[in-house]
C-alpha positions in Angstrom: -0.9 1.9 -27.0 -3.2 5.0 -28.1 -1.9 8.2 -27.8 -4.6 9.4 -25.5 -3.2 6.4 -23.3 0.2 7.1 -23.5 -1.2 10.8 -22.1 -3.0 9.4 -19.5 0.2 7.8 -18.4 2.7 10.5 -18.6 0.1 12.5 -16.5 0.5 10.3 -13.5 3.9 10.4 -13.9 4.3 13.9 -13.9 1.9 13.8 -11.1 4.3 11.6 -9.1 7.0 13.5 -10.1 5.7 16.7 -8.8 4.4 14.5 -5.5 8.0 13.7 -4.9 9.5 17.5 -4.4 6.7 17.7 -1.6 7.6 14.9 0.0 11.3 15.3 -0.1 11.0 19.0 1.6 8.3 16.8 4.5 9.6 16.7 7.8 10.4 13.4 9.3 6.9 14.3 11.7 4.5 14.9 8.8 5.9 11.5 7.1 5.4 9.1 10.4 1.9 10.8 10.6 1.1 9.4 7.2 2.5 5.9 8.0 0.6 5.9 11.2 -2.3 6.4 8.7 -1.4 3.3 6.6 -1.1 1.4 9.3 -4.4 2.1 11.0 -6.4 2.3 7.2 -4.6 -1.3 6.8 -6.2 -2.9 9.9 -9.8 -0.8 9.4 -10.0 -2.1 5.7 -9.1 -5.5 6.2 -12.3 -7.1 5.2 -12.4 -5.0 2.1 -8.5 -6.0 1.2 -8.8 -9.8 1.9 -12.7 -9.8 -0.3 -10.6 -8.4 -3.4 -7.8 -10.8 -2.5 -10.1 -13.5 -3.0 -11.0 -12.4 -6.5 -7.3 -12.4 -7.6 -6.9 -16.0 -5.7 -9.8 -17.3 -7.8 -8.6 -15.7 -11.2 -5.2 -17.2 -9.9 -6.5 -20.7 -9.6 -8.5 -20.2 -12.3 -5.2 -19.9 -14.4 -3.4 -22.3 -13.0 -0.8 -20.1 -11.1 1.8 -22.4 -8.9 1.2 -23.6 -5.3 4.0 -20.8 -4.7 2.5 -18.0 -6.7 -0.8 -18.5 -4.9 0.8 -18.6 -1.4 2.6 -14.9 -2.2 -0.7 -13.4 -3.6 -2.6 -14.7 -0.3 -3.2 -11.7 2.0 -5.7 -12.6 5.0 -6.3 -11.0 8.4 -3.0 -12.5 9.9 -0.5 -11.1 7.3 -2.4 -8.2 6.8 -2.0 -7.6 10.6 1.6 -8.5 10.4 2.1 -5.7 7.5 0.9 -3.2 10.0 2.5 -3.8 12.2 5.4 -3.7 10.0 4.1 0.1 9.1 4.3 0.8 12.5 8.3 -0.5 12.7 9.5 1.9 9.7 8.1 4.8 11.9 10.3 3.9 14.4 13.4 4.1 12.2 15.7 6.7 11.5 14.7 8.9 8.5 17.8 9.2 6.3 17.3 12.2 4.8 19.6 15.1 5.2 21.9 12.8 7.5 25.5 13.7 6.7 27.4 11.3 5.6 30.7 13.0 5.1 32.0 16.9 5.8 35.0 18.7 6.1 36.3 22.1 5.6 39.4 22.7 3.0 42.1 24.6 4.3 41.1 27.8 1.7 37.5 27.8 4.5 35.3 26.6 2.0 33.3 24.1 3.7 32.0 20.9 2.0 29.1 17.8 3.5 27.6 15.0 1.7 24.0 14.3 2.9 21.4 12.1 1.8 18.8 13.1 -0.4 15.4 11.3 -1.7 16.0 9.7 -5.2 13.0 11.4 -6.2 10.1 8.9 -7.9 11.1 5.3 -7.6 9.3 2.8 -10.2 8.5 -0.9 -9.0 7.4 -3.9 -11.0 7.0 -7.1 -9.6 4.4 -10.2 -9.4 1.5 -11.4 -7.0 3.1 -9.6 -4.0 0.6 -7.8 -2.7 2.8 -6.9 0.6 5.2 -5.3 -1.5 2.9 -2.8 -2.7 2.7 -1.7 1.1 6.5 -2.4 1.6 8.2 -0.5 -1.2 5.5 2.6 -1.2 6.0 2.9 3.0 9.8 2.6 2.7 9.5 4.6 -0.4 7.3 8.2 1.6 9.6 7.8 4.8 12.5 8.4 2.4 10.6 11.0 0.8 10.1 9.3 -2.4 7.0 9.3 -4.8 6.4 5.8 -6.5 4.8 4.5 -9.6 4.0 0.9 -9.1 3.2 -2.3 -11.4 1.9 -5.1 -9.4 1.3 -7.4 -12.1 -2.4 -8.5 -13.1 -2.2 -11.3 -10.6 -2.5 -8.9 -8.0 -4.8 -6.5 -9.8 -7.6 -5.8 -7.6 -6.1 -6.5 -4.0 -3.2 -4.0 -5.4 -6.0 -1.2 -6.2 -7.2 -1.2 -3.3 -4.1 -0.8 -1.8 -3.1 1.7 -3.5 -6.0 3.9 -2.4 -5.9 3.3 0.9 -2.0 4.7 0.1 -3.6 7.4 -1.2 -6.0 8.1 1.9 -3.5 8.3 4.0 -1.0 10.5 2.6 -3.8 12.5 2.1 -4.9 12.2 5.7 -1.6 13.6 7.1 -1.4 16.5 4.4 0.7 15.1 1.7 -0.2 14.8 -2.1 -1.8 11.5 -2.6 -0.2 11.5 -6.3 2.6 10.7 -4.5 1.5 6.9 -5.0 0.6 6.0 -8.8 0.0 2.9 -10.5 0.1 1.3 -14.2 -1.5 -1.8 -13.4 -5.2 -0.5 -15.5 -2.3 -0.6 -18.4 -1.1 -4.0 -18.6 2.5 -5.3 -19.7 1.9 -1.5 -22.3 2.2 0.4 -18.8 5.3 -1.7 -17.2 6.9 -1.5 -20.6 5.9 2.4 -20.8 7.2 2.9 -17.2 10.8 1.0 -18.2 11.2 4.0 -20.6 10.0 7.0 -18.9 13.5 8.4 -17.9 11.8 12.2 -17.7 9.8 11.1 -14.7 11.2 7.9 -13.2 14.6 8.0 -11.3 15.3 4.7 -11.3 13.2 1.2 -11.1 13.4 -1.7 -9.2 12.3 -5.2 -10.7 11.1 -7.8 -7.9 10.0 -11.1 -9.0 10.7 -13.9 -11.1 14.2 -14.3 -12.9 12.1 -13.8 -16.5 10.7 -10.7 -15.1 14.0 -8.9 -13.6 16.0 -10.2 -16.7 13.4 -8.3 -19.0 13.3 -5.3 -17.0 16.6 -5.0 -17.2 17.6 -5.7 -20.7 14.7 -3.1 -21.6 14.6 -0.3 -19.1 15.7 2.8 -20.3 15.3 4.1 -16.7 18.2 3.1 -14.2 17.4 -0.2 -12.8 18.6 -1.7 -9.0 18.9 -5.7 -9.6 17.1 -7.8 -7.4 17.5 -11.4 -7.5 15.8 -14.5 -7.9 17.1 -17.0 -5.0 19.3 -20.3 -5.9 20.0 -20.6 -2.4 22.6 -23.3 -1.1 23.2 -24.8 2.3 26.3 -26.4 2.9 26.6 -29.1 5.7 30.4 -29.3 6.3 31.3 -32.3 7.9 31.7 -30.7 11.4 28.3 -29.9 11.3 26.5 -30.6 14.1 23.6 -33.0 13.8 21.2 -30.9 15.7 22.1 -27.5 13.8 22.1 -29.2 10.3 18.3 -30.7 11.1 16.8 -27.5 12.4 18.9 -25.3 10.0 17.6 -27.1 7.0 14.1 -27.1 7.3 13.7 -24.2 8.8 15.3 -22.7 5.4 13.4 -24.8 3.2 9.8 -25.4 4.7 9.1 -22.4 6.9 7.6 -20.1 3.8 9.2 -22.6 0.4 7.4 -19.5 -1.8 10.2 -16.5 -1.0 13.7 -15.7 -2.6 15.4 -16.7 0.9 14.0 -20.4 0.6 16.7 -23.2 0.7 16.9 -24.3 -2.8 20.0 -26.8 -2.8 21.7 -28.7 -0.2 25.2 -29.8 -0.6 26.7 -32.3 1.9 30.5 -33.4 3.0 31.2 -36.4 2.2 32.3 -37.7 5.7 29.3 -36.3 7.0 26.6 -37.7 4.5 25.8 -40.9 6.3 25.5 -39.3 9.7 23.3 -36.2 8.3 21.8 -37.2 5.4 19.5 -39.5 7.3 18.0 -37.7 9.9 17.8 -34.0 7.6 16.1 -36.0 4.8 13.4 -37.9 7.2 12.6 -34.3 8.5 12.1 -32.5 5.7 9.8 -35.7 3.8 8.0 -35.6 7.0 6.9 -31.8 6.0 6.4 -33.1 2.7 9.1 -31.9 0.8 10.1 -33.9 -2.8 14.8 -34.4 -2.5 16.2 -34.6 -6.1 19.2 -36.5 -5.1 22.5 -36.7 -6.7 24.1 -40.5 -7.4 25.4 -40.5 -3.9 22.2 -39.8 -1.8 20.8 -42.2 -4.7 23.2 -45.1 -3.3 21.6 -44.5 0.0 18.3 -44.0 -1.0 17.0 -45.0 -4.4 13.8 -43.9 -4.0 14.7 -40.4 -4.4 14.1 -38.7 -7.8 17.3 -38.4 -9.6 18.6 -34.4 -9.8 19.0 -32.9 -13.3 21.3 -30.1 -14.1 18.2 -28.3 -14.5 17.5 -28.5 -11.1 20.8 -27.5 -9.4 20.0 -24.1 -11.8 16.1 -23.6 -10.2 14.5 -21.1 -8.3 11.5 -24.0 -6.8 9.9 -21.8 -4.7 7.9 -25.3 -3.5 8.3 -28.0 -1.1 11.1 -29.3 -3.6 14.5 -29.1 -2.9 18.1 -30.5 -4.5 20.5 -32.6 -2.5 24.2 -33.8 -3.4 27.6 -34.9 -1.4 30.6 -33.4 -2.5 33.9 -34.3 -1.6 35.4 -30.5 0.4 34.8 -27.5 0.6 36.6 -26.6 -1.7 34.2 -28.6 -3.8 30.9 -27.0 -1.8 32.2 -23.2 -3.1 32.9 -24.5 -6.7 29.3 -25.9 -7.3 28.0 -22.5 -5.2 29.8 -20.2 -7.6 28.7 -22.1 -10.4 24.7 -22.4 -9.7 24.6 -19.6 -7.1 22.2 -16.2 -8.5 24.1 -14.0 -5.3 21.2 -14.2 -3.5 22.1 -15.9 0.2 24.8 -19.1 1.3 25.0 -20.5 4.5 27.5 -23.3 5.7 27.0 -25.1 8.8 30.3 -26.4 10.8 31.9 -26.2 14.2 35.4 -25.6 12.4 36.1 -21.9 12.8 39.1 -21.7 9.6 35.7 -23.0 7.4 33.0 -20.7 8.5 36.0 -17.7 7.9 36.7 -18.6 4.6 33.4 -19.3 3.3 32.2 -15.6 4.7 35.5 -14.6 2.5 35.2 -16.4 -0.9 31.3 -16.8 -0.9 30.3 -14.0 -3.8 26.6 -13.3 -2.5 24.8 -9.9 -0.9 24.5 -12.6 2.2 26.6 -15.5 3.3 25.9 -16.8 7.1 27.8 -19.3 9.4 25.2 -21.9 11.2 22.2 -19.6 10.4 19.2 -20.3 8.2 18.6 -18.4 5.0 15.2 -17.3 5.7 17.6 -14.3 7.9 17.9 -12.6 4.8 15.0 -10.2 5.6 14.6 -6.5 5.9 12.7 -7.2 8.5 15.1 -9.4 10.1 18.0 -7.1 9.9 15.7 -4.4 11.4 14.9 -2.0 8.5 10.9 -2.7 9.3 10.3 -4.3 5.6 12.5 -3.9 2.4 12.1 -3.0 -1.3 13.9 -6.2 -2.3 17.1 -7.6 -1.7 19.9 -6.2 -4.4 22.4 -9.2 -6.0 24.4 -6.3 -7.8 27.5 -4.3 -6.3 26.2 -1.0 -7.6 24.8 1.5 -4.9 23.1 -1.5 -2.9 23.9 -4.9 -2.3 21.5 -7.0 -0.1 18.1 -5.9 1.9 17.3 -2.7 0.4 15.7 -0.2 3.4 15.5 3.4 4.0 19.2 4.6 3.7 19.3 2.3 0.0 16.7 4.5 -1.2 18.5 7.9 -1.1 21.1 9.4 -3.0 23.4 12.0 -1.9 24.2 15.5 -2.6 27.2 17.5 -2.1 26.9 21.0 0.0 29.5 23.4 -0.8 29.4 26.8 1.5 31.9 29.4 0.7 32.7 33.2 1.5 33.6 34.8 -2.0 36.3 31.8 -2.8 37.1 31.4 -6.2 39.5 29.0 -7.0 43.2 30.0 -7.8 
C-alpha cells in the first residue's frame, strides 16, 4: 500500500474518530431522528440498493460463491423492507448511554457512579452481509458510536450504497456523516490496515466465516470482540416428544440453512432413534436436505452418506446436515463439547433433571430446552438487530445490542476530599 493510500486511510479514520465525540455528546432525540432517516432512505432507495445487489449477485455467481454465500448477499424488496423495519425497532429501545449502572456514596461523602459510555469508533469486517452494514452502523449511532466498516468485495457495491444512504441520513438529522466510513475501495490492504489502527479504532468486531474471525484475530492490533462461526447441535433426548423433535429440527435446519444459528448436527438417544429418527429424517429430505449419518442411522438407512469427522467439525451453512445416536446424555454433552464452536445447543426432552443440567454444563453464549436454534437472534431477544453474536466470556457473551456496545466510566464527585 502507497503512502498516499495509507493517508487517505488514516484520514477517514481520524474523520470517524472525530465523528464519534459528536455523536457520543447527541441526545438520545437527535440519534432516533437520524434512524428514522435510515429507515425511510432504506425503503425510498430500494430500487437503487437491490439494482447494485444484482451486480454483486452476478460477480458472485460469476465466482462461484456457495448456495449459502449467495443467499446472505441477496437483499430484495422484502428483506430490505424487513431491515427497516428493524431501523424503526432500535428507535424504540432504550439508549444506554449515561444509564448508571452502579453508585454509592463512601462514608468520607465522596460520591462515586458507573455509567455507560460510547466505546467511541467501532471497526467491523465481515463477508457478503449486506444487512449487517445497516445492523452494526444503526446499533452502532444509537450507542453513539462512529464506525469504519469492511464489507468484503462480495458485497462491494450494494455496501456503497449503503453506506451513503448512512451518510444521508446522519446528515439529514444534523450529525457528521463521517461518522460512517468504509475501507472496502481498499481491499484485504484496508481490512488489514484497519486491524492495526489502534490510534483511531477502539475495538473491532470480526463477523463471518471461521477463516475470517480466526485471521482477524490472530492479526489485529486493535481489541477484537469474538464472534463465532455456528457448529450448532440439537440433541433429541429420549423423552423427546415426537411432535417437538419434528418441528424443532427443521425449523433449525431449513428455515434460513445460510446463518450461524442453523442446525448443523443432530445427535439422537439411543432409545429414541427408531421412534424419531424416522419421521425427523423424512421431513427434512422432504425440504431437500442431504443427512451424513453415523453407522447407526446407517443400519437403518443405508442410503445415507456416511458422516466423516470432518463433518461433525463443519459450519455447512446448506441444506446439509450431520446425524448420529449416542448412547446418554452424558454422551450427547461429550460429543457437544468436543465439536461445539460456543455458538448455540438445544436439547429436546420432557424430563425436567435433563433440560436443568444441560442449561448447567452446556459451555455456549446460548443453550435452550425444547426451542429451535434459529432463537439466537438479536432480533429475537428484542434488541431490534445485533452486531453479531460473541462466543467469548470477555465483556459480551451472546447477541451483541445496544448496552454490548458501551463501556463504562467511573464518576467520582467530591468536596475538597483528599485521601488520608
Amino acid at each position: 500500500m502507497s503512502d498516499l493510500d495509507l493517508q487517505v486511510l488514516d484520514g477517514r479514520f481520524a474523520a470517524a474518530k472525530e465523528a464519534s465525540r459528536a455523536l457520543g455528546r447527541a441526545t438520545t432525540s437527535t440519534k432516533d431522528a437520524a434512524l428514522e432517516q435510515v429507515s425511510r432512505l432504506l425503503r425510498e432507495r430500494a430500487a437503487e440498493i437491490v439494482a447494485a445487489n444484482a451486480g454483486d449477485l452476478d460477480a458472485g455467481r460469476e465466482q462461484g460463491l456457495s448456495t449459502g454465500l449467495l443467499d446472505r448477499l441477496t437483499l430484495d424488496e422484502r428483506r430490505i423492507g424487513a431491515i427497516a423495519d428493524a431501523v424503526l425497532e432500535v428507535i424504540g429501545l432504550d439508549d444506554p448511554v449515561g444509564e448508571s449502572v452502579s453508585g454509592r456514596s463512601l462514608p468520607n461523602g465522596v460520591r462515586i457512579d458507573q455509567v455507560r459510555v460510547p466505546l467511541g469508533v467501532v471497526g467491523a469486517i465481515y463477508e457478503a452481509r449486506p444487512n449487517v452494514t445497516i445492523d452494526i452502523a444503526v446499533l452502532a449511532l444509537k450507542s453513539g458510536n462512529a464506525v469504519v466498516l469492511r464489507g468484503g468485495s462480495a458485497a462491494e457495491r450494494t455496501n456503497a450504497v449503503l453506506v451513503q444512504l448512512l451518510r444521508d441520513a446522519l446528515e439529514a438529522a444534523g450529525l457528521p456523516g463521517e461518522a460512517v466510513q468504509t475501507v472496502d475501495d481498499f481491499g484485504r490492504a484496508g481490512a488489514n490496515h484497519l486491524m492495526q489502527a489502534r490510534e483511531f479504532v477502539d475495538v473491532l468486531i470480526p463477523r463471518g466465516s471461521a477463516g475470517l474471525i480466526r485471521a482477524v484475530v490472530e492479526q489485529a492490533k486493535v481489541p477484537v470482540i469474538e464472534t463465532g462461526a455456528g457448529v450448532v447441535h440439537m440433541y433429541l433426548d429420549e423423552s423427546a416428544r415426537e411432535d417437538w423433535s419434528v418441528e424443532l429440527v427443521h425449523n433449525a435446519k431449513v428455515q434460513r440453512p445460510s446463518v450461524c444459528n442453523a442446525l448443523e448436527t443432530l445427535l439422537v438417544h439411543r432409545g429414541a432413534a427408531e421412534r424419531l429418527l424416522p419421521p425427523v429424517l423424512e421431513r427434512l429430505e422432504a425440504a431437500g436436505v442431504t443427512v451424513h449419518a453415523d453407522e447407526t442411522v446407517r443400519a437403518m438407512r443405508p442410503d445415507l452418506a456416511p458422516v466423516t469427522e470432518e463433518d461433525w467439525a463443519t459450519e455447512h451453512m446448506s441444506l446439509e446436515i450431520s446425524v448420529g445416536v449416542v448412547d446418554s446424555l452424558d454422551d450427547a454433552l461429550a460429543h457437544i463439547r468436543r465439536y461445539s464452536t460456543k455458538h448455540t445447543e438445544s436439547i429436546v426432552t420432557n424430563d425436567l433433571a435433563n433440560a436443568e443440567r444441560f442449561l448447567d454444563e452446556v459451555d455456549a453464549a446460548a443453550v435452550m430446552v425444547n426451542a429451535s436454534t434459529r432463537f439466537t437472534d438479536g432480533a429475537e431477544f428484542g434488541f431490534g438487530a445485533e452486531v453479531g453474536i460473541s462466543t467469548q466470556k470477555l465483556h459480551a457473551r451472546g447477541p451483541m445490542g445496544l448496552p454490548q456496545l458501551t463501556s463504562t466510566k467511573w464518576l467520582v464527585r467530591g468536596a475538597g476530599h483528599v485521601r488520608g
